[in-house]
C-alpha positions as CSV (number, residue, x, y, z in Angstrom):
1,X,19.0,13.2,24.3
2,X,17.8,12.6,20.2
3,X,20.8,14.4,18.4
4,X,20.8,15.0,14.4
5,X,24.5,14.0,15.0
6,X,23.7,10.3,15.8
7,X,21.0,8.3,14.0
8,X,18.6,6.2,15.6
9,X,19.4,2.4,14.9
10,X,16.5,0.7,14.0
11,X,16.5,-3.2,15.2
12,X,15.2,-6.2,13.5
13,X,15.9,-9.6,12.5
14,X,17.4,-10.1,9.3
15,X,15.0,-12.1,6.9
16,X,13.4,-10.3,3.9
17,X,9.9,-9.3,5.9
18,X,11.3,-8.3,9.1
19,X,14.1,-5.9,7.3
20,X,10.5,-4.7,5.3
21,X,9.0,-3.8,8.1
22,X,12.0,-1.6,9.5
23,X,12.1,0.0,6.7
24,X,8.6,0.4,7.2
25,X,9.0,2.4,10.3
26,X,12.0,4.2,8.8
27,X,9.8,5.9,6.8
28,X,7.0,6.7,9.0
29,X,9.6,8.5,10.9
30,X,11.1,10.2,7.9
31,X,7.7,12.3,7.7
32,X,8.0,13.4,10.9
33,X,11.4,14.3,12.2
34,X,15.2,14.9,10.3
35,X,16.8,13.0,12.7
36,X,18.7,10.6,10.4
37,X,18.2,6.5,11.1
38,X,19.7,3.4,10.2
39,X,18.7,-0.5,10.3
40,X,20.4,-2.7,12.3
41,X,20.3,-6.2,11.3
42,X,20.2,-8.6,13.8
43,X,20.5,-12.3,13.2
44,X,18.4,-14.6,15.5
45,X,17.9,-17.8,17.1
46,X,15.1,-18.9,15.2
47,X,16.4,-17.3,12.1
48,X,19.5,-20.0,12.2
49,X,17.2,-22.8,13.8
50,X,15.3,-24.9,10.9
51,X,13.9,-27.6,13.8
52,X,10.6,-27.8,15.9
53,X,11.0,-23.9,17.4
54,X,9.0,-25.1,20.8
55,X,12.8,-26.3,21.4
56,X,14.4,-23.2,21.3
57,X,12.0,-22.0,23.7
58,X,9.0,-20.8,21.3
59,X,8.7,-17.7,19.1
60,X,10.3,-15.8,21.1
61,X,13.3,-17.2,19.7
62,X,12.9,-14.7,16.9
63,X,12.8,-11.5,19.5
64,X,15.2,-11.8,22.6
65,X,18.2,-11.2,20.5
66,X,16.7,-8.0,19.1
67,X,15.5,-7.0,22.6
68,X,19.0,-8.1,23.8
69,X,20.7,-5.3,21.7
70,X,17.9,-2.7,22.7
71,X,18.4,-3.5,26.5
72,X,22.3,-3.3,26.1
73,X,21.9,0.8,24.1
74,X,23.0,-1.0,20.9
75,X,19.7,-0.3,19.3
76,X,17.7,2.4,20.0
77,X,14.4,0.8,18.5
78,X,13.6,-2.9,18.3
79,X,10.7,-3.7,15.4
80,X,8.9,-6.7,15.8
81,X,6.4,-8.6,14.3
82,X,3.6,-8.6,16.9
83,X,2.1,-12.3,15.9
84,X,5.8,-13.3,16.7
85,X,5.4,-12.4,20.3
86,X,4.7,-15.1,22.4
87,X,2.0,-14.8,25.3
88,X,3.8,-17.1,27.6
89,X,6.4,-14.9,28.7
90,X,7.1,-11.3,30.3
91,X,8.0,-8.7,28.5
92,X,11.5,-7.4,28.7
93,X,11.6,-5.3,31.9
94,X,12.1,-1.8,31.0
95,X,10.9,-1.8,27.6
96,X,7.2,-0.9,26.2
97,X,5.6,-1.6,22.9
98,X,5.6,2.4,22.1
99,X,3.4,2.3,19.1
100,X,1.7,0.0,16.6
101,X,1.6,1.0,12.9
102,X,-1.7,0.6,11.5
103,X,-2.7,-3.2,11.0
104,X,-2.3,-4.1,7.2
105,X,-3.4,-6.7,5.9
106,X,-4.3,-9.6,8.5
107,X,-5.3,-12.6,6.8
108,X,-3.0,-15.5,5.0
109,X,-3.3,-16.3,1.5
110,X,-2.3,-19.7,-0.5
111,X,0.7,-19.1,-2.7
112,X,1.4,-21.6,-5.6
113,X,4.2,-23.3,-6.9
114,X,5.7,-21.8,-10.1
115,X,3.2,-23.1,-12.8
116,X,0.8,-24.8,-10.7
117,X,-2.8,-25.7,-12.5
118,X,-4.3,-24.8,-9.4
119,X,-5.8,-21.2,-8.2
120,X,-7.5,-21.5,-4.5
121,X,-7.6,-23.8,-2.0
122,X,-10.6,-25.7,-3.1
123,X,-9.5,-26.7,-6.0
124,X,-6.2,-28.8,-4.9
125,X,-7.1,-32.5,-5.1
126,X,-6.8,-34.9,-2.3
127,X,-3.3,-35.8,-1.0
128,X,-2.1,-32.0,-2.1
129,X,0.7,-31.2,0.1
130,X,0.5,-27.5,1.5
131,X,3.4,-26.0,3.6
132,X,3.3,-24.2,7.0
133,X,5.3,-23.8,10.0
134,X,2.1,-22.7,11.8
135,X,0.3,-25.0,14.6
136,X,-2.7,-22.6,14.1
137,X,-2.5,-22.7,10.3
138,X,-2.5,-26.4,10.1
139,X,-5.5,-27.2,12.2
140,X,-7.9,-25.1,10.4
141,X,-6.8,-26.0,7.1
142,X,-7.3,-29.6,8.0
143,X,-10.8,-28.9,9.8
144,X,-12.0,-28.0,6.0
145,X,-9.8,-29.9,3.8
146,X,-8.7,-33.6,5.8
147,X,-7.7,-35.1,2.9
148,X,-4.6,-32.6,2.3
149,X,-1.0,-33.3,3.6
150,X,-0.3,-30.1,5.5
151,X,3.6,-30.4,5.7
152,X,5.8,-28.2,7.9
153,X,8.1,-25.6,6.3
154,X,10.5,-23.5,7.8
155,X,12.9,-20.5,6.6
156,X,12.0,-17.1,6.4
157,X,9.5,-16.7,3.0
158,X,11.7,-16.1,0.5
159,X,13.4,-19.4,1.5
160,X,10.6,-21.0,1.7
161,X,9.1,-19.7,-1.9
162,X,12.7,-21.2,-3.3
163,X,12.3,-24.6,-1.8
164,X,8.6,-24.7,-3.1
165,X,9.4,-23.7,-6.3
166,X,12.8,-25.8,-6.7
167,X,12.7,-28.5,-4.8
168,X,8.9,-29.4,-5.4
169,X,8.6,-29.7,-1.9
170,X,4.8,-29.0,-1.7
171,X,2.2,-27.5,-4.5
172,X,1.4,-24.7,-2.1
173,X,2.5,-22.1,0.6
174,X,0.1,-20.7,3.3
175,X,1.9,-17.1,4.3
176,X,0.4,-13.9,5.5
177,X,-0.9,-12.0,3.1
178,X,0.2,-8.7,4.3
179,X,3.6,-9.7,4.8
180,X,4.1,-10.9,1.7
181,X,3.0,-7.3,0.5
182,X,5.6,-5.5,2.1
183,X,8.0,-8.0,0.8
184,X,7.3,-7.1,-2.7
185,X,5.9,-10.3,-2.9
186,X,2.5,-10.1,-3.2
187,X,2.2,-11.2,-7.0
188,X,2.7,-14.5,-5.4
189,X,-0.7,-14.6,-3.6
190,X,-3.3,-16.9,-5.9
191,X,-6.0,-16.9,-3.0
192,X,-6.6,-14.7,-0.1
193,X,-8.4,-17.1,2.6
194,X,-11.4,-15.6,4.2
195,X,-11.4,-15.2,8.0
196,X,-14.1,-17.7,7.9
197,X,-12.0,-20.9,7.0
198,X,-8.7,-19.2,8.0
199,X,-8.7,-16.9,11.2
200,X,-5.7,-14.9,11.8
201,X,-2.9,-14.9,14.0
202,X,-3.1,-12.4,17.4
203,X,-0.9,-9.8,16.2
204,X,-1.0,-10.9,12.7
205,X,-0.3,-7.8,10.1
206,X,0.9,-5.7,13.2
207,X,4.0,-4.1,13.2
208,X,5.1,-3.4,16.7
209,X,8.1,-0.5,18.0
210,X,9.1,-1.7,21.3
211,X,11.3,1.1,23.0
212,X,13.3,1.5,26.2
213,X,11.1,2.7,29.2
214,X,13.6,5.3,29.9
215,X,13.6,6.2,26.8
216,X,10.8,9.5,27.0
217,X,12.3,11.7,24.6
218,X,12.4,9.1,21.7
219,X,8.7,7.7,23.0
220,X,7.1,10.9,22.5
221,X,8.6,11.0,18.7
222,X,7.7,7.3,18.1
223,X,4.4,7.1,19.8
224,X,3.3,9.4,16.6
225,X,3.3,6.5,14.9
226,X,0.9,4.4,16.5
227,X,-2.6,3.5,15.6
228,X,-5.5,3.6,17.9
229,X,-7.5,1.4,16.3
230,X,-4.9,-0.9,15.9
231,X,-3.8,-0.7,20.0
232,X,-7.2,-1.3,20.9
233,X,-7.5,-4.3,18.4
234,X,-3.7,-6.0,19.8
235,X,-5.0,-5.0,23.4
236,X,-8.1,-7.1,23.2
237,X,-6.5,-10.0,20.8
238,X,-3.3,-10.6,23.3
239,X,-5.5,-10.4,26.8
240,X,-6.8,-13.6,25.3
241,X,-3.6,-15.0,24.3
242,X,-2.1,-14.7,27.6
243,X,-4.8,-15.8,29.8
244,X,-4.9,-18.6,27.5
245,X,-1.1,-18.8,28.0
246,X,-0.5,-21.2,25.4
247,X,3.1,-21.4,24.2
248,X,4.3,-21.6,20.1
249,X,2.8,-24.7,19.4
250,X,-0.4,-23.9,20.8
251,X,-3.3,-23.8,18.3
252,X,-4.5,-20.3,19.1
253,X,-6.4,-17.8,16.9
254,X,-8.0,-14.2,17.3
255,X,-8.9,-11.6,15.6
256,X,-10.1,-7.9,16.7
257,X,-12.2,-5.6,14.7
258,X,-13.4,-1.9,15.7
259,X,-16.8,-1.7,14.8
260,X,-18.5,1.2,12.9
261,X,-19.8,2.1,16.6
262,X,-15.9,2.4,17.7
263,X,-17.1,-0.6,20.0
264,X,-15.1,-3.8,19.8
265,X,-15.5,-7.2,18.5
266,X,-13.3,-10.2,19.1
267,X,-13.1,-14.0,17.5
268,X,-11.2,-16.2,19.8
269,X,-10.5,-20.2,18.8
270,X,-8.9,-23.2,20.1
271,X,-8.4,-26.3,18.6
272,X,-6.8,-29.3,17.9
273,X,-3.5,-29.3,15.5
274,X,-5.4,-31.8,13.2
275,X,-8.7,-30.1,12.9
276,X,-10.4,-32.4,15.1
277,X,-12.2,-30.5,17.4
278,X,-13.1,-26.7,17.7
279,X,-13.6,-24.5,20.2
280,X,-14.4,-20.5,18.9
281,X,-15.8,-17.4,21.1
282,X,-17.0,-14.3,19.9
283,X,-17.0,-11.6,22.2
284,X,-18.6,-7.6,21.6
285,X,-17.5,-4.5,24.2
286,X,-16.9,-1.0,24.7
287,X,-13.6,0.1,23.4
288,X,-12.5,1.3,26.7
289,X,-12.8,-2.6,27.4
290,X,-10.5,-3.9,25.4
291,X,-8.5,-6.0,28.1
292,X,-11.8,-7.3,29.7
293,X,-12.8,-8.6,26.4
294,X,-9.5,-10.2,25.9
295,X,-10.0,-12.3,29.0
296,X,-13.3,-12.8,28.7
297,X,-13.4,-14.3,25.5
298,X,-10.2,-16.8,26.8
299,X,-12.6,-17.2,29.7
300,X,-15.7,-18.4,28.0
301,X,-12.8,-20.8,25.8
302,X,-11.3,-22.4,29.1
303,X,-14.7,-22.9,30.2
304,X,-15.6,-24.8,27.2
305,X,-12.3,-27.1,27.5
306,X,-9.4,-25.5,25.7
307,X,-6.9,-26.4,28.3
308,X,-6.3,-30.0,27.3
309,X,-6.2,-28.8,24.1
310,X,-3.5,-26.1,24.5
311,X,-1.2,-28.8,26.3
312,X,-1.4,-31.3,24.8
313,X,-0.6,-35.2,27.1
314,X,1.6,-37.8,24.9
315,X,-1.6,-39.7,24.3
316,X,-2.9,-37.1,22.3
317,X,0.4,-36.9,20.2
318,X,0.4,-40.8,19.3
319,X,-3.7,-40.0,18.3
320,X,-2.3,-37.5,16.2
321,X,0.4,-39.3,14.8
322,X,-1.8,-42.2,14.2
323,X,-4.3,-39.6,12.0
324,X,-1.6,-38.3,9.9
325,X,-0.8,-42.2,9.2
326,X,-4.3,-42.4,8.1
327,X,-4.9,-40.1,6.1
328,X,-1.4,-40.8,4.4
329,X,-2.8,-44.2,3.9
330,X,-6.2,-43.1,2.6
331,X,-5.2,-40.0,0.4
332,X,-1.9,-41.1,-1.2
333,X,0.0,-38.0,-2.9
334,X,-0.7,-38.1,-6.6
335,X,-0.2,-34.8,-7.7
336,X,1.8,-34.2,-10.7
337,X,5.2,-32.8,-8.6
């Protein structure tokens, strides 16, 4: 039973963003109820892991800790990130995603090193390296620009931002654009990408309250918080990702939109990690279709060959290796850094 005596604890990992986002909910709640809360910082797998995170089991290296506490009644609310969670895997039995907050922004944007020349994208020169830990990120940046050296970067952003702007590690960052806002960080951002050269993340600028099952009392005060628009929009864009059921090094992207109509729209792509080849799907229904859609659009994406490319053999890694060697070879790094 809710008691003004005890305050809810509020779970998340403890990087910069994710500690945003609780806070973010923390809020919401504020308006509605004077139960008191605090946030519970919880330190994860992936947040102490700076490798490849497909060997830790994927992204959801940077949830089962979180959901770990909630299952055990250490937490009484786990917040995730809802690009974070992976569609490979279960959910947690006996816990629900109880509301999403209203999507902010969804798209990434290019953030520059400290007195960089440079504003956008197009202008970096050939042999620019930009930094991303993202499969997805990497093979659509390398679809339209080949001749870049797209570099992987891990650490939470603010990490990240130091290395870039210390160490000289790369001219450029590619981060969400809407995270970095409820960092406080979005003075950074010299070029929001448009959907069209950069689609989204599923789940990207979703914050998600994942609850116990049991919990009905709390549910009914959380589930204030969620967004329609936004759970028919995550509905849609995950039925794709787990019918696709690619893992964390999968190069996946979707992105939902509610029409003016209320009727739904979704982009669905596959491809390969270096830009190669492209696979996209763009599927319109009802809103009270949002799941079909999902699994239609990964449907229509099988059908058209993404398997191979969402598991990839060994023979495809040497081909890739071999490209990157390439294009190393053919676009040596010249920029001033």
């Amino acid at each position: 039973m809710l008691s003004d005596a005890q305050p809810l604890r509020i779970g998340t990992r403890t990087s910069p963003m994710a500690m945003a986002q609780a806070r973010l909910v923390r809020d919401h709640l504020a308006r509605t109820t004077e139960i008191p809360t605090e946030i519970v910082g919880v330190e994860t797998a992936g947040d102490r892991w700076y490798g490849d995170l497909s060997e830790l089991g994927g992204k959801g290296a940077f949830l089962r800790e979180v959901d770990r506490r909630l299952l055990a009644g250490e937490i009484d609310i786990a917040v995730h990130s809802v690009k974070d969670v992976p569609g490979d895997e279960a959910e947690p039995e006996g816990t629900e995603f109880t509301a999403y907050l209203r999507r902010q922004e969804s798209l990434d944007a290019l953030v520059l090193r400290k007195g960089s020349r440079y504003r956008t994208l197009s202008e970096l020169p050939p042999g620019t390296r930009v930094g991303t830990s993202a499969v997805r990120r990497r093979g659509q940046i390398l679809k339209h620009r080949p001749d870049l050296h797209v570099v992987r970067i891990r650490g939470n952003v603010n990490q990240r931002l130091d290395r870039m702007d210390g160490e000289n590690t790369c001219e450029g960052l590619v981060l969400n654009a809407g995270g970095l806002a409820r960092a406080e960080l979005g003075d950074r951002i010299s070029q929001v990408i448009p959907r069209e050269l950069l689609c989204p993340a599923v789940g990207a600028g979703v914050v998600g309250a994942r609850l116990r099952s049991e919990d009905t009392e709390l549910a009914a005060l959380v589930r204030g918080l969620d967004d329609p628009d936004t759970r028919l929009a995550v509905t849609a864009e995950r039925a794709m990702l787990q019918r696709l059921q690619g893992d964390c090094g999968s190069p996946v992207a979707g992105h939902c939109t509610v029409e003016e109509d209320g009727s739904l729209s979704l982009i669905g792509m596959v491809f390969s990690d270096c830009g190669g080849t492209f696979l996209h799907e763009q599927g319109h229904r009802p809103a009270t279709e949002a799941w079909d859609l999902g699994e239609g659009v990964a449907e229509a994406l099988l059908n058209q060959g993404a398997r191979p490319l969402l598991t990839p053999d060994r023979r495809a890694r040497e081909e890739r290796a071999a490209m990157e060697r390439r294009a190393r070879a053919q676009y040596p790094r010249h920029a001033p850094w």
